[in-house]
C-alpha positions, -999 to +999 in steps of 0.1 A: +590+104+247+553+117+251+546+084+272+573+086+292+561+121+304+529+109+311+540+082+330+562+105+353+532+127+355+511+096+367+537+088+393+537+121+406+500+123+410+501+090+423+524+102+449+508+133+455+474+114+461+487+092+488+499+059+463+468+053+437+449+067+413+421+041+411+391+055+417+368+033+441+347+002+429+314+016+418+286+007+436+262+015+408+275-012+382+257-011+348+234-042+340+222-046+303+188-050+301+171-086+289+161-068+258+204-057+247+215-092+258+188-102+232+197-075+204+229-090+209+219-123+207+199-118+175+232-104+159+250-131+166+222-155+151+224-137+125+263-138+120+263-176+127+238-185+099+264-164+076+295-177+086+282-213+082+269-201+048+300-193+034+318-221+054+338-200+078+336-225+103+363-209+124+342-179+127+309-198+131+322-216+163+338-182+172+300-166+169+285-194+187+306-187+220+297-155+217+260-166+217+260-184+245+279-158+266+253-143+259+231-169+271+247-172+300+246-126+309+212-130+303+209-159+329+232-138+350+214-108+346+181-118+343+172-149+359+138-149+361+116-121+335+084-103+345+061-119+325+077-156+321+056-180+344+089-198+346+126-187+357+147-181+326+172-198+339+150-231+337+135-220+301+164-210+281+188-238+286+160-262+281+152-249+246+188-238+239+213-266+250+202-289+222+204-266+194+240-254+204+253-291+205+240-293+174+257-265+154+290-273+178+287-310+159+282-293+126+309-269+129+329-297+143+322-318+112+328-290+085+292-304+071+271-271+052+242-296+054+241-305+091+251-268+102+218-256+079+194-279+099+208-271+133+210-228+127+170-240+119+166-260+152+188-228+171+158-205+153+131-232+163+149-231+199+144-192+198+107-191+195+098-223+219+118-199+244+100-171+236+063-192+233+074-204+270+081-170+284+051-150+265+069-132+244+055-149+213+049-114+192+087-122+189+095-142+158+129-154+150+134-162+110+165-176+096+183-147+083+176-139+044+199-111+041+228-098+052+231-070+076+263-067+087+280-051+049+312-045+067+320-074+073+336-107+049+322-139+059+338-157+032+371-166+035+402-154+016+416-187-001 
């Protein structure tokens, strides 16, 4: 009953306002900056090497889109960096593409083994990024503990 009121109220205002009430496209769109794509990116790292841990591989390949969406925002976003003597959009998928076929082939294959050595290429793929745009005070480790408590990466069998 409550959303059928609301929704006579809405059509009255949207009457009242001359037929909508959508507000204009802003013109002053948010952009996340390199450095949340990044703290994003790092989180997801971190969820991937988990999930493959405990062989959740449908939530490994599930993290590992969501990594390289987040590639590709920062690409979007940021396609070139203030202190990278190259454009990221020439650095990153040059260090990353590899490393991401990799675990893709290891999730693909189920194998604990293979997905290990390719989360450890992804972290090499990291810091060869980040030694190419001079940002090498930023170290990427594979994960040693788990940060994210609230969440089961093992699954329910």
């Amino acid at each position: 009953m409550r959303l059928a009121r609301l929704s006579a109220v809405s059509l009255l205002l949207t009457g009242a306002l001359g037929g909508s009430c959508t507000p204009p496209p802003s013109t002053n769109a948010y952009t996340p900056g390199l450095g949340e794509i990044m703290a994003s990116t790092q989180a997801r790292h971190t969820k991937l090497w988990f999930a493959g841990e405990a062989a959740n591989w449908e939530l490994a390949d599930y993290e590992l889109d969501e990594l390289e969406e987040g590639f590709a925002a920062a690409l979007e976003y940021h396609p070139t960096h203030k202190s990278s003597p190259e454009p990221l959009t020439f650095v990153l998928p040059k260090f990353m593409d590899g490393p991401v076929a990799e675990l893709r082939d290891a999730i693909a294959a189920q194998d604990q083994a293979q997905y290990a050595t390719a989360h450890d290429n992804l972290t090499r793929g990291c810091n060869a990024c980040h030694t190419a745009t001079e940002f090498t005070f930023n170290v990427v480790i594979r994960p040693t503990a788990n940060p994210f408590t609230n969440q089961q990466f093992a699954l329910n069998k």
